[in-house]
N, C-alpha and C positions, 0 to 999 in steps of 0.2 A: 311020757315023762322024760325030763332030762336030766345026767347027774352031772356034779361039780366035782371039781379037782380031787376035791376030797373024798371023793366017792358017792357021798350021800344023797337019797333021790330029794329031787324038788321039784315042783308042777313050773311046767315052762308055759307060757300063753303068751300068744301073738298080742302086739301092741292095740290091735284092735279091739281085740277080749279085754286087754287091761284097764284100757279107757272107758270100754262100756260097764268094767264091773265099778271103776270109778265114779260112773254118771250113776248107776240106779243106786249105789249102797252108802258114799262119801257124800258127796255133793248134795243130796238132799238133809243130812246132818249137817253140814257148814250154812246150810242155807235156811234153814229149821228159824222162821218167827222174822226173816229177811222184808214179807210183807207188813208190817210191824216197825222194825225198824228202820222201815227204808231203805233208799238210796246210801247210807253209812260205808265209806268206806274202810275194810277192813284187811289192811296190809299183810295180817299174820296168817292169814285164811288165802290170803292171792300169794304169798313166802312158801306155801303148803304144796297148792297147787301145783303152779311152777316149781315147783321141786320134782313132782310125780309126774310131769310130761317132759321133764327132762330126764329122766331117770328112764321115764318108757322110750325115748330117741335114743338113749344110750350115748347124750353129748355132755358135755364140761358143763359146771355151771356158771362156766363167762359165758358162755354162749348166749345171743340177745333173747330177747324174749317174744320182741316182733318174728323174730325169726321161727322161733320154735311154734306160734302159735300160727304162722303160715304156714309151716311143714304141715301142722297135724290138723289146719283148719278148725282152729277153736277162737272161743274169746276168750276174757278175763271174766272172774266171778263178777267183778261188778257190771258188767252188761246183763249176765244172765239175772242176778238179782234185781236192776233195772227193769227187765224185762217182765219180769214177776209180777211186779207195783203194778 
């Protein structure tokens, strides 16, 4: 466990815990009915994302986005939903 400034405990997890609780618990609710809809791209859902792999790099959000998904070797929802079809 680790605490913050404030004293207070919080569960601390390695970036690669965070993305895999990301893959089995989020991602299949964003992507829930995706073979259905298709190919649809859905900006608010890839706004989400990219928020939560930025946040696990601990960088800016100017930070590019090719970049961020080089770091951590991913894609964008829409490949993966793509991939689904």
């Amino acid at each position: 466990m680790c605490y913050s400034n404030t004293g207070s405990c919080r569960i601390c997890l390695k970036p690669s815990e965070k993305l895999e609780l990301f893959d089995y618990m989020i991602i299949p609710i964003m992507n829930y009915g995706s073979d259905i809809w298709g190919s649809h791209i859905a900006p608010d859902m890839d706004k989400i994302y990219m928020r939560f792999l930025k946040y696990v790099l601990n960088v800016r959000t100017q930070t590019t986005n090719t970049a961020v998904f080089r770091e951590l070797g991913r894609f964008s929802l829409d490949i993966l939903r793509i991939e689904r079809i």
